[in-house]
C-alpha positions as CSV (number, residue, x, y, z in Angstrom):
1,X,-15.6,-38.3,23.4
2,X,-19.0,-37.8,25.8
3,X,-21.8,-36.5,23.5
4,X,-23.9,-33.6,23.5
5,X,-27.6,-34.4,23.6
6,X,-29.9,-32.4,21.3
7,X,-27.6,-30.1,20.0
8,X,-25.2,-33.5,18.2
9,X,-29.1,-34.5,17.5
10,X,-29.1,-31.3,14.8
11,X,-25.2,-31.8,13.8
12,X,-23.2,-33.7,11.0
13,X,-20.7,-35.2,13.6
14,X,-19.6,-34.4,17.3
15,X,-18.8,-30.4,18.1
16,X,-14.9,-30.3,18.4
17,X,-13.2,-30.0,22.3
18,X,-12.9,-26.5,23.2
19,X,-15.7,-24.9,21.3
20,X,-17.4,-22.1,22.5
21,X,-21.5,-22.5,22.3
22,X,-23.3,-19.9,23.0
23,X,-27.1,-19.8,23.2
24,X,-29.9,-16.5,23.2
25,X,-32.9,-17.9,25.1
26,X,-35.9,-16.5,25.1
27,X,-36.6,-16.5,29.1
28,X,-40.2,-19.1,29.0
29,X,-38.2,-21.6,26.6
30,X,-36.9,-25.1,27.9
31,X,-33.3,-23.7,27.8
32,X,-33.1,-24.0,31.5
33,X,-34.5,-27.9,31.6
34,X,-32.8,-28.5,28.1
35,X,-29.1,-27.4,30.0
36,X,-29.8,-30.0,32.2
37,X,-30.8,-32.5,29.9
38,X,-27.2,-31.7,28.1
39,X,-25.5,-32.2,31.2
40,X,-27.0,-35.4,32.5
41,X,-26.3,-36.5,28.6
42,X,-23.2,-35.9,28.8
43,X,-22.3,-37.7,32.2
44,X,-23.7,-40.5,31.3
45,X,-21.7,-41.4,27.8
46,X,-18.2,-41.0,30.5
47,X,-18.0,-36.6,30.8
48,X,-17.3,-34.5,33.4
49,X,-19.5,-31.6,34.0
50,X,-19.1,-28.2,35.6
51,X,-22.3,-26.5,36.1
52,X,-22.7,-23.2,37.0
53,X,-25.8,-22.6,38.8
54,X,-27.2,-18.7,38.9
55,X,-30.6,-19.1,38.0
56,X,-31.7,-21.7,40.9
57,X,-30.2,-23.2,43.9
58,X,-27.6,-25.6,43.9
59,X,-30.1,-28.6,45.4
60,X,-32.9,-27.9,42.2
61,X,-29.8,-28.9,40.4
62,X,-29.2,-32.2,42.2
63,X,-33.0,-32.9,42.3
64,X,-33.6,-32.4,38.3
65,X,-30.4,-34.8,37.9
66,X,-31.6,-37.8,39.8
67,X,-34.9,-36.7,38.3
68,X,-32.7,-38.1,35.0
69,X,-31.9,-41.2,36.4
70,X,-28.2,-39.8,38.0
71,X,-27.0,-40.1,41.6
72,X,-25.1,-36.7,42.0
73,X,-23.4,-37.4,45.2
74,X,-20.9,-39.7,44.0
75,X,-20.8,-38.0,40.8
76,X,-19.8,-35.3,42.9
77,X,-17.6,-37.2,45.1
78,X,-15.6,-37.9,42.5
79,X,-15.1,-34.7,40.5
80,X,-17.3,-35.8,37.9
81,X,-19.7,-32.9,38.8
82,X,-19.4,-30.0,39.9
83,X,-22.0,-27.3,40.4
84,X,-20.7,-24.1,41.1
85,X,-23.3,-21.9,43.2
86,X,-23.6,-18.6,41.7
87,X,-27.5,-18.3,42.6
88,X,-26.6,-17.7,46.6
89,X,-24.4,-14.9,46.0
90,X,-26.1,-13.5,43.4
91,X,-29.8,-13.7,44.5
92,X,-29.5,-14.1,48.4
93,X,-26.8,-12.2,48.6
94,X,-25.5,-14.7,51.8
95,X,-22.3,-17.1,51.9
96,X,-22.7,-19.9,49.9
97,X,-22.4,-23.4,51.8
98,X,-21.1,-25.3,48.4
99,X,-17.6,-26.5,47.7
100,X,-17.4,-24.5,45.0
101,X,-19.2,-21.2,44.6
102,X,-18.3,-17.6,44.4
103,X,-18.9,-14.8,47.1
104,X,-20.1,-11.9,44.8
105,X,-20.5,-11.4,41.3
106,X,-18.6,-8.6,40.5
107,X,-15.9,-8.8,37.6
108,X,-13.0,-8.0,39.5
109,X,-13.9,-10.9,42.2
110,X,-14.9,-13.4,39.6
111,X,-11.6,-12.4,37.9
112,X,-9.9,-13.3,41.2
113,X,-11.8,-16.1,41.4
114,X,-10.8,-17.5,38.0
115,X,-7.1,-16.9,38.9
116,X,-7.4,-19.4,41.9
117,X,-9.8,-21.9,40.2
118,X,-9.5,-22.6,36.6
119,X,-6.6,-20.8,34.8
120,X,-3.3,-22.8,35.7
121,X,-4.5,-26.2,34.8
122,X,-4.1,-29.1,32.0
123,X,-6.5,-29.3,29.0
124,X,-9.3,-31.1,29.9
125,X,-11.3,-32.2,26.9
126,X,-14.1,-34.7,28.5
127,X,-15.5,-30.8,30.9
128,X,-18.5,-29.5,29.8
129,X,-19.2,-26.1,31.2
130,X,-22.7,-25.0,31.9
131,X,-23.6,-21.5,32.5
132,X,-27.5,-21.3,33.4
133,X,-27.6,-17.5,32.5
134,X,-25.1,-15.6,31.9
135,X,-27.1,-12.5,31.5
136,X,-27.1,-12.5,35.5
137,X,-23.7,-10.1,35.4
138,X,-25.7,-7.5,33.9
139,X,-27.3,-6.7,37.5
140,X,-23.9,-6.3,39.0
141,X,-22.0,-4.7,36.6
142,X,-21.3,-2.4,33.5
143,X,-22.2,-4.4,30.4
144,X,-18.6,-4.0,28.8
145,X,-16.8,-5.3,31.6
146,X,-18.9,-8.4,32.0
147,X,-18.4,-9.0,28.0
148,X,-14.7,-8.4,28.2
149,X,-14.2,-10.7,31.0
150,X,-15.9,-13.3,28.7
151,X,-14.1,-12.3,26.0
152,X,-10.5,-12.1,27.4
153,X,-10.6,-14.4,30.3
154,X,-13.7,-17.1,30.1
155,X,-13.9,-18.2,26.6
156,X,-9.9,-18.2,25.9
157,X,-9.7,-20.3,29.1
158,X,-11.8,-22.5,27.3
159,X,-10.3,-22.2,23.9
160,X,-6.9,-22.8,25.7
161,X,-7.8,-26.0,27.8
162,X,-9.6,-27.6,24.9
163,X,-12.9,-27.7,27.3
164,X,-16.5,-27.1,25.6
165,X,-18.4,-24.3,27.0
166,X,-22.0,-23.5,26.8
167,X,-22.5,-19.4,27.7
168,X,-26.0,-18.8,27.8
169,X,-27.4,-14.6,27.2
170,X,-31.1,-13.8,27.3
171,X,-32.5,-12.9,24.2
172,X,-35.2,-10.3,22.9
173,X,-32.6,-7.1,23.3
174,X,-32.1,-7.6,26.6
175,X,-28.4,-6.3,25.8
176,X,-27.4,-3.8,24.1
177,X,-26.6,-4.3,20.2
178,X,-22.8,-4.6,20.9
179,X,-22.6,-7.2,23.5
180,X,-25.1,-9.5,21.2
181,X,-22.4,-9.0,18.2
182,X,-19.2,-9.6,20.5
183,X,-20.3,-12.6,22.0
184,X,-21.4,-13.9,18.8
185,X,-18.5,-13.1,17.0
186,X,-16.6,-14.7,19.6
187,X,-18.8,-18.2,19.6
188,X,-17.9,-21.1,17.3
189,X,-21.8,-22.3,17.4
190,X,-24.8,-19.9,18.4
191,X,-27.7,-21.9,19.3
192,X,-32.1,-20.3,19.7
193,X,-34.0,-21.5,22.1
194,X,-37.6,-19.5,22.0
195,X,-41.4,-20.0,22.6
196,X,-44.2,-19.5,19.9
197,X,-47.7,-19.5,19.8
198,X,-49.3,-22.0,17.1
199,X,-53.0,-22.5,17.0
200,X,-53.3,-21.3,20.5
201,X,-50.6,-24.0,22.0
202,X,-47.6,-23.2,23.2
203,X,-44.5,-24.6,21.1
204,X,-40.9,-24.8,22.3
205,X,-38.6,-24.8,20.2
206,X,-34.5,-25.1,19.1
207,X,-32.4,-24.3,16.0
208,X,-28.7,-23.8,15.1
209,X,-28.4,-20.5,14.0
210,X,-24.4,-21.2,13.3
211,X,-21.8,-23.6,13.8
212,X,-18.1,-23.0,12.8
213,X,-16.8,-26.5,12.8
214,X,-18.9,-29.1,11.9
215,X,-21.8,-29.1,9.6
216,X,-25.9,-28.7,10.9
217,X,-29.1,-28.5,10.5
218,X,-30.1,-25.0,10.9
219,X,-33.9,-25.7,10.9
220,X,-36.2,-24.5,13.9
221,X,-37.1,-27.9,15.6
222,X,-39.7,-28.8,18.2
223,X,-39.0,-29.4,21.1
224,X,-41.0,-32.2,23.7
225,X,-40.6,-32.6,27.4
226,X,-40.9,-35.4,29.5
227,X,-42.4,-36.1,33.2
228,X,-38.8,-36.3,34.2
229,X,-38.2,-32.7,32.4
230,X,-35.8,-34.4,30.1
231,X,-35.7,-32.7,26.9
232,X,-36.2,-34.5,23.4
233,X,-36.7,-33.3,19.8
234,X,-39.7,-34.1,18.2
235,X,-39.9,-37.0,16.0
């Protein structure tokens, strides 16, 4: 099976197909260049990757990759990749020019959108999903019905086609009390990613706060960052 950089760094053995990761990130941590990092990771030991973009444009995405050393275009070509525009829609508010994307944000069109795309097909155990920042349905809609798509359509889609998903919520309260404690309960691993002050630096760093099937280390780590923005632990 692919591997998971950084987060297999912190595990006993290799998180099981189909798992359901999700991560609270404080919004100044490396979460953003660390999902990357996961992604190029996992490409490169044989994966496939679906990324979905909502926090920057589809082209950052390409440019951080071959930043790590990969050639999206044929990555793409080849269904190895795909990044799924969310930021257009959700930010510009304009028709995305992507292969795949969605045209609004709202639960009962990314609903529809899952109907068309995802639900109907085989179990695909080398996809990894991505999702930047989930958190970005909270400007579009109620707070339950976001959680309960996630909960009734998203993760068991996952579950169901033994793929490993990463669902990624701001942290610090952003949500209420409830949608923290459904989305946890409904994760097999919940991964921290925040930023602290120590002796007037800046430190970035990761933990595993939980992880249902396999064992870890539930330390807080340091994190390091490269010219390339890869993302390391520190040794």
């Amino acid at each position: 099976m692919p591997r998971i950089p950084l987060i297999e760094d912190l595990t006993s053995g290799p998180v099981q197909p189909g798992s359901n990761i999700l991560v609270e990130f404080d919004p100044s941590s490396q979460w953003y260049n660390a999902s990357l990092t996961i992604a190029a990771g996992w490409l490169r030991s044989g994966g496939k990757v679906s990324y979905l973009t909502g926090s920057h444009p589809p082209d950052e995405v390409r440019e951080r990759l071959t930043r790590l050393g990969l050639d999206p275009t044929p990555l793409e070509e080849t269904d190895r990749l795909w990044i799924t525009d969310f930021y257009t829609a959700g930010v510009t508010g304009q028709k995305s020019k992507e292969k795949f994307a969605v045209d609004s944000l709202k639960v009962a069109d990314i609903s529809i959108w899952m109907g068309k795309e995802v639900t109907h097909e085989p179990p695909a155990p080398e996809f990894l999903i991505i999702d930047d920042n989930t958190s970005k349905m909270d400007r579009f809609n109620e707070e339950k019905n976001w959680v309960e798509l996630m909960l009734s359509r998203i993760l068991p889609m996952g579950k169901r086609r033994r793929i490993t998903q990463f669902t990624s919520i701001l942290a610090g309260g952003v949500h209420s009390p409830w949608a923290y404690k459904q989305l946890e309960a409904a994760a097999d691993g919940i991964v921290d990613f925040k930023l602290e002050d120590r002796n007037d630096e800046a430190v970035n760093l990761i933990r595993i706060r939980s992880m249902r099937n396999v064992g870890f280390d539930s330390k807080w780590h340091v994190l390091r960052m490269s010219e390339n923005f890869e993302v390391t632990l520190e040794k």
